[in-house]
C-alpha positions in Angstrom: 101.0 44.1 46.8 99.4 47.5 48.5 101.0 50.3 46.3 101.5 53.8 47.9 101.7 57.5 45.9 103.5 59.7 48.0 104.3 62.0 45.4 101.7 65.1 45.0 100.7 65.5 41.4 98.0 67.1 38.7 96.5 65.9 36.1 93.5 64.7 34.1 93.8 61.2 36.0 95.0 61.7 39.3 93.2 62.9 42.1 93.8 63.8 45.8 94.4 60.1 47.2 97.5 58.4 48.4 97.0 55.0 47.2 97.9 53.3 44.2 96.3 50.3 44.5 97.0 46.4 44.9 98.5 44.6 42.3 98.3 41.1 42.4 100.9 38.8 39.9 101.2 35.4 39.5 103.8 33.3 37.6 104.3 29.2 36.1 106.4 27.9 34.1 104.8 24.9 32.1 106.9 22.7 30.9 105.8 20.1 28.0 109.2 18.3 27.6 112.6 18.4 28.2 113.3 20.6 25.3 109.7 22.7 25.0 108.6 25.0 27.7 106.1 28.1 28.7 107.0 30.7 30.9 103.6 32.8 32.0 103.0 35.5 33.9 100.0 37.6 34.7 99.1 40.8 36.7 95.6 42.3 37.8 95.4 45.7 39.1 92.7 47.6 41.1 93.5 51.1 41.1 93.3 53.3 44.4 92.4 56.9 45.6 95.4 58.1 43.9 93.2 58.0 40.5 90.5 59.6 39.2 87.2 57.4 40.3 86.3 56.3 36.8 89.7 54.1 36.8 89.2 50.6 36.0 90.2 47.6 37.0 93.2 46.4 34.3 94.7 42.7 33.1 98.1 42.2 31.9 98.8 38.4 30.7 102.1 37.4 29.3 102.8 34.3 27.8 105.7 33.0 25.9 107.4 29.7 24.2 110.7 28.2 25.1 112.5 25.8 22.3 115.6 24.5 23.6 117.7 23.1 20.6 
């Protein structure tokens, strides 16, 4: 997903660009057996002109159990 900034802002970690970024996600659900599953999700962001140049590159994993009882 290609992420615009149309907004016009200041601050320490913005700069003059007007792109976000991309943003990639990704989800599964595992499931183990009828009554035991795992939702899990992640996202990977590269940051665009709209930050300051050192940005970097950030990971977000989620993962969680399911007990159906």
């Amino acid at each position: 997903m290609h992420l615009k900034a149309d907004e016009n802002v200041s601050g320490a970690i913005f700069a003059a660009g007007k792109t976000r970024g991309n943003l990639i996600t990704r989800k599964a659900a595992l499931g183990f057996s009828e009554n035991l599953s795992a939702p899990v999700s992640g996202e990977y962001f590269v940051p665009g002109g709209f930050y300051y140049k050192g940005a970097k590159d950030a990971v977000f994993l989620r993962a969680e159990a399911v007990l159906k009882i």
